[in-house]
N, C-alpha and C positions, 0 to 999 in steps of 0.2 A: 600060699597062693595069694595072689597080687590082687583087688577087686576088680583088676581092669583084664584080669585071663577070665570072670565069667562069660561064658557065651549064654544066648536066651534061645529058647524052644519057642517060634512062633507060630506051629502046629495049631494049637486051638487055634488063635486067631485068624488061622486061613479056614477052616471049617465053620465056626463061627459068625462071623462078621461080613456081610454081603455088601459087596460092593468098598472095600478097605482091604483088599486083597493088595492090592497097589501100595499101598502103607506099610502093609507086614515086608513086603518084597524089599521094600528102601530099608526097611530095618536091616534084615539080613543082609543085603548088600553092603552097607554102611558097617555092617560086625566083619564082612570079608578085605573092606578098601582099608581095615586100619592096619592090617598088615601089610598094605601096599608100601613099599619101598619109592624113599624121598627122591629117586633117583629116576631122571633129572630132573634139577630145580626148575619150578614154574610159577606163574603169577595169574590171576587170573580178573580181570578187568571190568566192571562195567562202565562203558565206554557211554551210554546213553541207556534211557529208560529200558529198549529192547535189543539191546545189542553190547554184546560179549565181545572180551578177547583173551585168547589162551599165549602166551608166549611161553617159550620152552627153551632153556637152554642146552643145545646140542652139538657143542663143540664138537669137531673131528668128523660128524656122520655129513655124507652125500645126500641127495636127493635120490639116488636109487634105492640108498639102503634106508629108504623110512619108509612108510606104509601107514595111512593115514583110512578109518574105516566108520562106516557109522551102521549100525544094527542096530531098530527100535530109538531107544532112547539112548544107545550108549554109545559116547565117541572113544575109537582105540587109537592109541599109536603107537606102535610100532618101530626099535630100530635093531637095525641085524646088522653088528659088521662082519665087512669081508675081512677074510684073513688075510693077514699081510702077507708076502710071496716070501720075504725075504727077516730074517731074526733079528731082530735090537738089540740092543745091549743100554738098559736108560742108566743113568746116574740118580734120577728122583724120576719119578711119573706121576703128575700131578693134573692129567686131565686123564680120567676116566674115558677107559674105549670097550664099556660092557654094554652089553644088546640091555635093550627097556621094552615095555611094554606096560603101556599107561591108559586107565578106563579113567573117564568121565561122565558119570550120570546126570545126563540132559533133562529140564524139565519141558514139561508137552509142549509143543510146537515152536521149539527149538532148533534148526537147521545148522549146518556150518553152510559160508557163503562163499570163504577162498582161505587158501592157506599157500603159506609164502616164507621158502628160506633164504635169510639175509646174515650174514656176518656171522653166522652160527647159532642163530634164534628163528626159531618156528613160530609163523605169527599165524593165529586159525582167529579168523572172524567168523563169529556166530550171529544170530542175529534169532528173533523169536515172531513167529507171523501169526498171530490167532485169526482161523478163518473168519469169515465174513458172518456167517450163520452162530459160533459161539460168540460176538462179540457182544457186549450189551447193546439193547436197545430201545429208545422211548416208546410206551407206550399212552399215546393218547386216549383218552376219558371221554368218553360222550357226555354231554349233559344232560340224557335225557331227552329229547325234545322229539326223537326219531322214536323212540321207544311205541311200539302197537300195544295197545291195551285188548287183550281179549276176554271175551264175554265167559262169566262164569256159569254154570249151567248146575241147576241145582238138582242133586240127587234124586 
């Protein structure tokens, strides 16, 4: 046995640990995407400080036969081809014509903004919006000077 076939039990940790639920979950995840299949080749960009790009090479597939999905945190895609009407006969087949289905786990408030196929590349712009209410923000210091002094009152 290889050390990279152990799998980890993150059981305690979900019972345990409050609020690190979210931790354990990326773990297990991260042990199920390493068997994800390299197929198709992608790249993945950051283009500026909040903003992503996924390109995807996908020779051969339409725009009907993708299916591009976001649930929670996770972006899918999706290709199914149709079957061809009529039988081949190839000499070499070297462009790949099998169905994918590819996750991507998004960190918090990560969007996709558009996606767009060109010359057989899938281009998905992400972009990352942290609301208004999580962003940091200054807090000013009084000096004092407004401060009421109240009277103490002895027992």
């Amino acid at each position: 046995m290889r050390a990279f076939d152990r799998t980890f039990d993150f059981t305690p940790l979900y019972r345990s640990a409050i609020g690190f639920d979210r931790l354990a979950q990326l773990f297990d995840e991260a042990q199920r995407t390493e068997t994800q299949t390299s197929y198709p080749p992608y790249n993945i960009e950051l283009v500026s400080e909040d903003k992503y790009s996924i390109e995807m090479a996908i020779a051969g597939f339409d725009r009907s036969e993708l299916d591009i999905e976001m649930e929670n945190d996770t972006l899918k895609i999706v290709g199914h081809r149709k079957k061809e009407d009529q039988k081949r006969s190839y000499l070499h087949r070297g462009i790949a014509a099998r169905d994918f289905e590819h996750r991507f786990q998004l960190a918090d408030h990560v969007k996709v903004v558009s996606a767009k196929l060109d010359n057989g590349l899938l281009h998905i712009e992400l972009v990352r919006e942290i609301p208004e209410s999580l962003k940091p923000r200054k807090i000013n210091i009084d000096s004092g000077e407004n401060v009421q002094v109240l009277e103490r009152r002895s027992a």
